[in-house]
N, C-alpha and C positions, 0 to 999 in steps of 0.2 A: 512430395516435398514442396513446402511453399517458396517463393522464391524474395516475398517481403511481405513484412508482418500485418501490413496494412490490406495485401490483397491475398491473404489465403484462402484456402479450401477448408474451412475449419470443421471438426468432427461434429460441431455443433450448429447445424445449418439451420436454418430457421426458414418456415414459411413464410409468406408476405403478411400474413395475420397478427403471426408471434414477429418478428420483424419489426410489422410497423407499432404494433403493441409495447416492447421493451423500448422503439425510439419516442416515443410518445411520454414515455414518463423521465421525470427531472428527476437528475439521479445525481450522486456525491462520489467522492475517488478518496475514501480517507485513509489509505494505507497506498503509497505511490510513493516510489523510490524515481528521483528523477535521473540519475544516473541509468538505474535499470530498464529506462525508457528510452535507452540510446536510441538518437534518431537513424533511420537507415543511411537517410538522406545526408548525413554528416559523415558517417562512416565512408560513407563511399568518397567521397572526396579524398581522406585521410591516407585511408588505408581501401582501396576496392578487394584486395584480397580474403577480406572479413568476410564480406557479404557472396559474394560469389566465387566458387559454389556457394550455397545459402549453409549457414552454420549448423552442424548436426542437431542442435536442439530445437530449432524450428520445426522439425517432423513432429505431427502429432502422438507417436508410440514414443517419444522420447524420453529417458526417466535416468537423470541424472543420479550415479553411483555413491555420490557423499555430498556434505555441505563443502567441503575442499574442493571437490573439483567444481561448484557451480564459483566459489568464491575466483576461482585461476580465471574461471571462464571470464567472470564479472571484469577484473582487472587487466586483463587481455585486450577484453574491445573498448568498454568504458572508459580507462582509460586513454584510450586513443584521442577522445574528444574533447573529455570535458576539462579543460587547460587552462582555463581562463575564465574572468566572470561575464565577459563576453561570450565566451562558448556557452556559458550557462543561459544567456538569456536568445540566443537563438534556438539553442534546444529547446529551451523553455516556449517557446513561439512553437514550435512545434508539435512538441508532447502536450499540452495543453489546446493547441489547434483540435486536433485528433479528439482529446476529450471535449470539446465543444462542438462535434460534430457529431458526437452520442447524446449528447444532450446532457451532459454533465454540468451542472451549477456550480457545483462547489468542489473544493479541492484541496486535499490534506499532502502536500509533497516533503518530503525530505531529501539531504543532501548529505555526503559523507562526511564526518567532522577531519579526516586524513587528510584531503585534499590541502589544507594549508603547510603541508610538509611540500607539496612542490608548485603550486600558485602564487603568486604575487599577492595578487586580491583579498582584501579583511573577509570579514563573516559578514557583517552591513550591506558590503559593495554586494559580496554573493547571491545573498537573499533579495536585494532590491531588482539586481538581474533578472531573477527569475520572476516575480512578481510582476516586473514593468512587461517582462513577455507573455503574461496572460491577455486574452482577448478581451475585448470588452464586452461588462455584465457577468463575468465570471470572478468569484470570489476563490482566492486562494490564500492558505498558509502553510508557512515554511517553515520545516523542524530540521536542528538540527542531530540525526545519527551519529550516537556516540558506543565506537566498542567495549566491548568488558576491559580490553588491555589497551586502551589507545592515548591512557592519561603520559604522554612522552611531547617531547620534543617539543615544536611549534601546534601542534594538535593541544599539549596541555596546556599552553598559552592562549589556544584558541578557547577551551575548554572551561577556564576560570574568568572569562572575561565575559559569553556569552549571556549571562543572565544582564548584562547591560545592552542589550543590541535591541531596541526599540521595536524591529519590525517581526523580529523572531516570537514564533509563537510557542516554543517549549523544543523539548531535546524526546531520545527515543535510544531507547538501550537497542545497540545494532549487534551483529555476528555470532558467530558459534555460543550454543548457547551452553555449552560443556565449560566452555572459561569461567576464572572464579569472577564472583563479584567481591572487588576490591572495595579498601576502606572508602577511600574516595568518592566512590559512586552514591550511593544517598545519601549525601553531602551536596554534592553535586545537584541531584534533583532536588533537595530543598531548598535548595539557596534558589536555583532560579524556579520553584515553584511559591517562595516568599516575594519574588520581584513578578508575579501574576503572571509567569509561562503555564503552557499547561504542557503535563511529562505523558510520555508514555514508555512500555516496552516491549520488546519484539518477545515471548515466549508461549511453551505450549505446543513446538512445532515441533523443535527435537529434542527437546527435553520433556518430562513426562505434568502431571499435573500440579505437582507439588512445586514448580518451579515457576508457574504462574501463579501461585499462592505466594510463593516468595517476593514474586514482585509487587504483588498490591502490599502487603505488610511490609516491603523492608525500601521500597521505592514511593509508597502509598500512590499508586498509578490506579487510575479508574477504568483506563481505557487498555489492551492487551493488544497487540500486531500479533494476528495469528490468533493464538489459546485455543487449537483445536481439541489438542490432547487433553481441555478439560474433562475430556468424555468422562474419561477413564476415571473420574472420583465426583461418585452424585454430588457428594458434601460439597466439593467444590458448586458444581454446576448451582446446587441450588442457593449457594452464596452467590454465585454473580447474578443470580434473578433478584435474591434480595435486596444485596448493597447496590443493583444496577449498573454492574462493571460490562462493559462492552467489549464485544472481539469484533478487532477487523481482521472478516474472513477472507482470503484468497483461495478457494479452491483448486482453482487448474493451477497455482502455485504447488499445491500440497499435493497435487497428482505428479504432476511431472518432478519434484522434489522428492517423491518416494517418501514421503513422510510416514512412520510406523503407523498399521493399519487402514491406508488410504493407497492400497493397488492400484483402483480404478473411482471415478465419479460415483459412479453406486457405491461406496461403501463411505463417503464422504459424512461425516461427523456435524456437518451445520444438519444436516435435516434432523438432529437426536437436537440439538442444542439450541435449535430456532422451537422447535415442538416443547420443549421443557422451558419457553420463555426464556433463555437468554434473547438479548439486546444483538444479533451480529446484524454487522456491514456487507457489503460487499465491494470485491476490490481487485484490481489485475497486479497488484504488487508491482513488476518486472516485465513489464509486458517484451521488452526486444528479448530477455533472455528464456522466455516460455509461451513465444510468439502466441500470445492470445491478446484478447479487447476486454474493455469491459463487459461492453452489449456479449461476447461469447459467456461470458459468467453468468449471463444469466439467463442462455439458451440451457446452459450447462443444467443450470437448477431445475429446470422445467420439461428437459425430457428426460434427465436421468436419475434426480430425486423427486420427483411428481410435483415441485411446488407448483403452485396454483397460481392464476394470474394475482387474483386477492394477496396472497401471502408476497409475490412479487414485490406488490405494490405496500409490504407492510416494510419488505426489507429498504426498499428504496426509503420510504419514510421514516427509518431507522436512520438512515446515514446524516439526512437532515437534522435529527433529533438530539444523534450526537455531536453535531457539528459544533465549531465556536462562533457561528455563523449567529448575531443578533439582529435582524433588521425586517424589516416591509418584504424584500425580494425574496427571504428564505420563508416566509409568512403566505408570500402567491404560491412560491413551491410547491408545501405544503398542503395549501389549498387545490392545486390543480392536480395534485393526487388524488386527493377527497374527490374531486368531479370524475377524475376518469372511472374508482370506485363506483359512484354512484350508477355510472354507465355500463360496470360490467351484472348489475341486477335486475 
């Protein structure tokens, strides 16, 4: 049992080789829930009972029974913290600390679009928080997560107004992916994908493949959070090599989630889908709630689906590729992948 997520015993240990290899390459976070990156170090202030003993899903055999109870779990500790846009931009200094000490460049975070049912704080103040808490030379942008059923209250207030919030970089269909998709929702993504956000959505995980087809056609999204269960229909798969639709993968999300067909890391679905040319990422999603790193994601790939340091180095330069990142510094990135390539022949 680990006792905090920063200093486990993780199943995926690494030699110094593979180690200093994965820290060596300039990597991206483009599927990061910053809520699900509750800091430890906050919690314990709050609430110390959370963390000690250390929370059952910290144990690496751990494999959460439904998306309901990861969801009670999420709301349990999460919200303990994130209360304010002040709370956000501490956490934010820290979850973001953490990814620049993997050597992460860039950063795709999201935030719950509910939270304005009991914060004071706009959407603006939110997202500037967390942005002003990245370190510096680290690029980040802020989406805002919106549920299938969340268009109520102060949320749909927040919800109809966000496609004017300057710093926001697009929205991200969140939760249970069995809810229906209401009128309102690709509505919703046009309007702020006419104001130049860019959308994404979460499916593919527990919904089957057909429902990640639903989203590119009836959300026109390029990019998928998750879309592992594209397996399951070629026709899809070799559509998103075509139209060049990207999944950000989470892995050891989709093990310790018990995702249909994904028991254990060997049987994991990116290695059929990175080999058929899909475009995936890679990504810790929730890292407090399935105590893993990034750098673990992608020990994960390399002793337990065979990938190769090459192919490593093809996914990291995936993340960049799809990034909204345009400038000189994602251009060195790039390039200083190219070098370490060159050095592994």
């Amino acid at each position: 049992m680990r006792n905090d997520y920063t200093d486990f015993i993780m199943p995926y240990q690494a030699d110094s080789e593979l180690r200093d290899f994965v820290q060596s390459l300039p990597k991206t976070e483009t599927h990061l829930h910053i809520e699900g990156a509750c800091p430890v170090e906050m919690l314990r202030r709050v609430d110390p009972s959370k963390v000690s003993p250390p929370p059952p899903f910290w144990a690496d055999d751990y494999r959460y029974d439904s998306f309901d109870t990861f969801m009670k779990m999420f709301r349990s500790y999460a919200g303990e913290v994130f209360t304010s846009a002040e709370k956000y931009y501490e956490a934010a200094q820290i979850i973001l600390g953490k990814c620049h000490e993997q050597n992460v460049r860039y950063v795709e975070t999201s935030f719950h679009s509910g939270i304005f049912e009991y914060i004071e704080d706009d959407g603006p103040t939110v997202i500037r928080a967390i942005k002003e808490g990245a370190p510096k030379g680290m690029e980040v942008r802020v989406f805002m997560g919106i549920g299938h059923d969340a268009y109520v209250g102060l949320t749909k207030e927040a919800i109809d107004d966000c496609h004017n919030w300057e710093e926001l970089a697009g929205v991200d269909l969140h939760g249970p992916e069995d809810l229906p998709i209401e009128d309102w929702t690709p509505e919703i993504w046009a309007r702020t994908r006419a104001a130049g956000k860019f959308n994404k959505a979460h499916a593919g995980e527990f919904m089957g493949s057909d429902f990640v087809e639903r989203m590119i056609d009836e959300l026109k999204v390029s990019r998928i959070e998750h879309g592992v269960r594209s397996v399951e229909d070629p026709a899809l798969v070799a559509r998103l090599v075509r139209e060049k639709v990207g999944l950000d993968v989470c892995p050891i999300s989709n093990v310790k989630l018990a995702v249909k067909g994904i028991p254990e890391m060997s049987a994991h679905p990116i290695r059929e889908l990175f080999d058929a040319g899909v475009i995936v990422t890679l990504n810790s999603d929730d890292p407090f709630f399935f105590g893993n790193t990034l750098s673990e994601e992608y020990y994960a790939l390399y002793q337990d689906l065979n990938f190769t340091k090459t192919e490593l180095l093809q996914i990291a330069r995936n993340g960049f590729n799809v990034s909204l990142w345009d400038s000189p510094e994602k251009d060195a990135c790039l390039a200083q992948l190219d070098a370490i390539e060159s050095n592994l022949k």
